[in-house]
PAVO-682235 format. One record per residue (C-alpha): x, y, z; residue in one letter. Coordinates in steps of 0.001 Angstrom, whole numbers, padded with zeros to 6 digits, always signed. Example, Ala and Ser with C-alpha at 12.3 -4.5 7.8 and 13.67 -1.06 7.14 Angstrom:
BEGIN
+012300-004500+007800A +013670-001060+007140S 
//
This chain:
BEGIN
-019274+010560+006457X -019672+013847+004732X -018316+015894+008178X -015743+012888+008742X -014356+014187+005674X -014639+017927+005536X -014864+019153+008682X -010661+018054+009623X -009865+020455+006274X -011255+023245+007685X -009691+022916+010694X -006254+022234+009161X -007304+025261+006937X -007751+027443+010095X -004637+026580+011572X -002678+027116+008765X -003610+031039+009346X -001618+030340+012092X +001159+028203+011245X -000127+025968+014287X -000792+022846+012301X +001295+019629+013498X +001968+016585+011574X -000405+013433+011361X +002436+011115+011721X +004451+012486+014823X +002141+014955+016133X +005173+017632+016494X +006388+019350+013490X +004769+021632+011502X +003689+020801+007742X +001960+022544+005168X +000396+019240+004121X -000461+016169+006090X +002959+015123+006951X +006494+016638+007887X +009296+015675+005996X +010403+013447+008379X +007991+011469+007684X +007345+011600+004579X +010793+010078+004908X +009870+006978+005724X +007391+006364+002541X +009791+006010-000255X +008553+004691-003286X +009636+000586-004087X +010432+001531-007099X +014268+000958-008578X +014665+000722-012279X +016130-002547-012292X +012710-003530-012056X +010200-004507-008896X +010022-008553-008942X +006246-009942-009176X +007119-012573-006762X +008079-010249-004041X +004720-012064-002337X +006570-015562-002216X +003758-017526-003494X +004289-020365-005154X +002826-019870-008559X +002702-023583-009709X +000899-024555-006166X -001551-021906-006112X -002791-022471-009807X -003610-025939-008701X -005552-024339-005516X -007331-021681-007573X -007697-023885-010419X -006269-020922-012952X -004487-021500-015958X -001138-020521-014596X +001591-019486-015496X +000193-015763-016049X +001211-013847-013206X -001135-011745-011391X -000034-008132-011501X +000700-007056-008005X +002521-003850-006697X +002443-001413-003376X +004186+001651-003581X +006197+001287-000144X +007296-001372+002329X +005186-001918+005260X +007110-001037+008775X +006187+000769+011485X +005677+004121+009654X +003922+003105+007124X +001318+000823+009653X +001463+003931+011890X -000244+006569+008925X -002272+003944+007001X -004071+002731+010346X -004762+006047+011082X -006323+006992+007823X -008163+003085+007690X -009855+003504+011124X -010109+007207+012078X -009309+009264+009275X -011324+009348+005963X -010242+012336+004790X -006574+011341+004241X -007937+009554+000929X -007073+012637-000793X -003399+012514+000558X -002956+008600-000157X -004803+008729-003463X -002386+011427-004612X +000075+009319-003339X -000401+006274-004960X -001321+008222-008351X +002314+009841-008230X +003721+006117-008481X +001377+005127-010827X +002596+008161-013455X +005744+007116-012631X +005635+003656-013125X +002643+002711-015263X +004412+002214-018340X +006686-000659-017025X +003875-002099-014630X +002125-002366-017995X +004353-003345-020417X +006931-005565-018462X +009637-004333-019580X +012779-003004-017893X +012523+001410-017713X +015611+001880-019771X +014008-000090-022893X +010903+002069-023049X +011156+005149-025438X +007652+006697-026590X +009374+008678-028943X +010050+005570-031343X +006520+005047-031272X +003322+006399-032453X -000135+006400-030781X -001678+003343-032610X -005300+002963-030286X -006492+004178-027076X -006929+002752-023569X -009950+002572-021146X -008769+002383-017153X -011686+000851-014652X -010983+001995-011040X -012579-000956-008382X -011935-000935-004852X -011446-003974-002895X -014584-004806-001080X -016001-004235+002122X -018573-006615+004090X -021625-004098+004465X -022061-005072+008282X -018350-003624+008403X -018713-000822+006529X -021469+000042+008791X -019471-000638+012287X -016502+001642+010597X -018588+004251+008586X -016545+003864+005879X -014458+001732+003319X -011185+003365+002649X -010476+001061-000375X -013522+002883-002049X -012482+006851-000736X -009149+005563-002043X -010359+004117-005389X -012727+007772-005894X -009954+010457-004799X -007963+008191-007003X -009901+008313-010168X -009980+012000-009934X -006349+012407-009874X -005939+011062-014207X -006138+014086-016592X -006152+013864-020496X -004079+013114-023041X -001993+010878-020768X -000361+007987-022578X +000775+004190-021729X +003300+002170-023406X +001578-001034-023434X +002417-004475-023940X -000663-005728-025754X -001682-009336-027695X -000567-006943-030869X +002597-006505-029466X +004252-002755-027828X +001841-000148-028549X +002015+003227-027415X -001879+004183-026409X -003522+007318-025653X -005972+007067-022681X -009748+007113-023356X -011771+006863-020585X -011048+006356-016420X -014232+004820-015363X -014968+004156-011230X -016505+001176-010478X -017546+001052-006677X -019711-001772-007277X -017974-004236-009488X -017365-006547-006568X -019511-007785-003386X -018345-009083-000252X -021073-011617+000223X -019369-013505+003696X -017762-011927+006809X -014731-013377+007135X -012319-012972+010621X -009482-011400+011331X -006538-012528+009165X -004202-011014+011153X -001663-013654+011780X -002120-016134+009244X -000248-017819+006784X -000903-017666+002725X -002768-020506+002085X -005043-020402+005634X -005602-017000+004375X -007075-018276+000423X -008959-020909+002636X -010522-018598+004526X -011232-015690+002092X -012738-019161-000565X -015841-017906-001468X -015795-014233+000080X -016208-012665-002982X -018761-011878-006395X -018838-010329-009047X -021945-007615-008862X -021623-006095-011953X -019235-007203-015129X -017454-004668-017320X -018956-003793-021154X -015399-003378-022888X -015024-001289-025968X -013460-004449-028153X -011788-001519-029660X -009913-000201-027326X -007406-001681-024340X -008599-001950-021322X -006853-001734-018009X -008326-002971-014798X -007126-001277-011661X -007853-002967-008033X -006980-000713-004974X -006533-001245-001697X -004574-000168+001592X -002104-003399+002186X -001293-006329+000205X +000236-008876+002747X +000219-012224+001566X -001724-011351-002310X -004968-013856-001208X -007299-011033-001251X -006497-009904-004902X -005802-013369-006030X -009816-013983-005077X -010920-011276-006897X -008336-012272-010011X -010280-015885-009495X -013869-013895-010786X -012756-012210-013711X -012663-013181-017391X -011475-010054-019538X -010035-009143-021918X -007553-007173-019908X -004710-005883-018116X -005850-006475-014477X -003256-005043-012280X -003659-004473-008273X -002369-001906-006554X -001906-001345-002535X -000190+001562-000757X +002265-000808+001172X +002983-004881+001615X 
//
């Protein structure tokens, strides 16, 4: 994994002497980074300040509580930073199946959206209503970073899980002194962030489930059931507010996430997070 990882940089690093290095995405134009513009193009954010609807998954909420047995109506917190289409299946397949090192680019990626956005993914709110500056810094705010699991006998057939090189380049991306305007059980707070904590291991995939290529919502909650534990539970600070963060590559129907949503009790913002549905 190590030379899956570094070896493509110093190649791209070599041909950049030379101004020879072509694009992941179309093979043809030349890019400082992974991708021409062209492509780049086609990976606008979702974002629009009228606000991103929860639903955009079409689940209905009042039916799936009664499948999951959850006390419904609190929403699960789902959001992907771009639409999937053929662009965006053409450069995440290529960095799921054959190239781990483009967790650095994607990770960057999806942190970009998340600085943009994390105050209204957070609070709710519409962007036009949030202003820090009518606010002071009243607590602070502990993020935990969990990719979305892999079966080991997988992970061992692919060499890699590109939820977890996502969830680590990821992590590395927050800096101090960033701050959230949150909507917490005291109300709008603004909070200073704490801590970013990975955690690789918080969940196991403990059955191998098929393909679920082609298959509806509920055929896909029936056939992740039970795919799922919890390895190792979070010790909040009772102090401070914590945010849960759950990565992954593509959100299609929501039935992974809503699995792992089914395991946890905290005291928490849990909020998932995909590069495209």
């Amino acid at each position: 994994m190590f030379w899956r990882r570094t070896v493509p940089k110093f190649i791209d690093a070599f041909l950049d002497a030379f101004s020879k290095r072509l694009c992941y995405g179309c093979s043809k134009k030349y890019t400082e980074g992974y991708y021409c513009d062209f492509c780049l193009e086609g990976l606008k954010f979702t974002w629009t300040k009228e606000g991103m609807s929860r639903k955009y998954l079409d689940f209905d909420y009042i039916e799936l509580a009664q499948i999951l047995e959850l006390d419904l109506p609190l929403y699960p917190k789902i959001f992907s930073t771009t639409k999937y289409n053929d662009m965006t299946k053409a450069l995440i397949r290529d960095f799921k199946y054959r190239k781990p090192h483009l967790a650095e680019f994607w990770a960057k990626w999806l942190y970009d959206y998340w600085t943009k956005h994390a105050d209204w993914i957070l609070s709710e709110l519409k962007w036009e209503q949030l202003d820090k500056s009518q606010h002071q810094v009243v607590g602070k705010v502990d993020i935990y970073i969990s990719p979305v699991p892999m079966h080991a006998k997988k992970e061992a057939r692919r060499e890699y899980n590109q939820a977890k090189l996502l969830a680590e380049d990821f992590a590395n991306c927050f800096e101090a002194s960033q701050h959230y305007l949150m909507q917490t059980k005291h109300g709008l707070q603004l909070l200073e962030l704490n801590s970013v904590s990975l955690m690789p291991a918080m969940f196991e995939r403990v059955k191998e489930t098929p393909s679920l290529f082609n298959k509806s919502k509920f055929e896909r909650l029936e056939i992740l059931d039970g795919a799922f534990a919890l390895k190792h539970d979070l010790n909040l600070n009772p102090e401070n507010q914590a945010v849960v963060l759950l990565l992954d590559d593509i959100s299609t129907t929501g039935a992974t996430f809503l699995e792992l949503f089914k395991l946890m009790n905290l005291d928490a913002e849990i909020v998932f997070l995909s590069l495209c549905s």
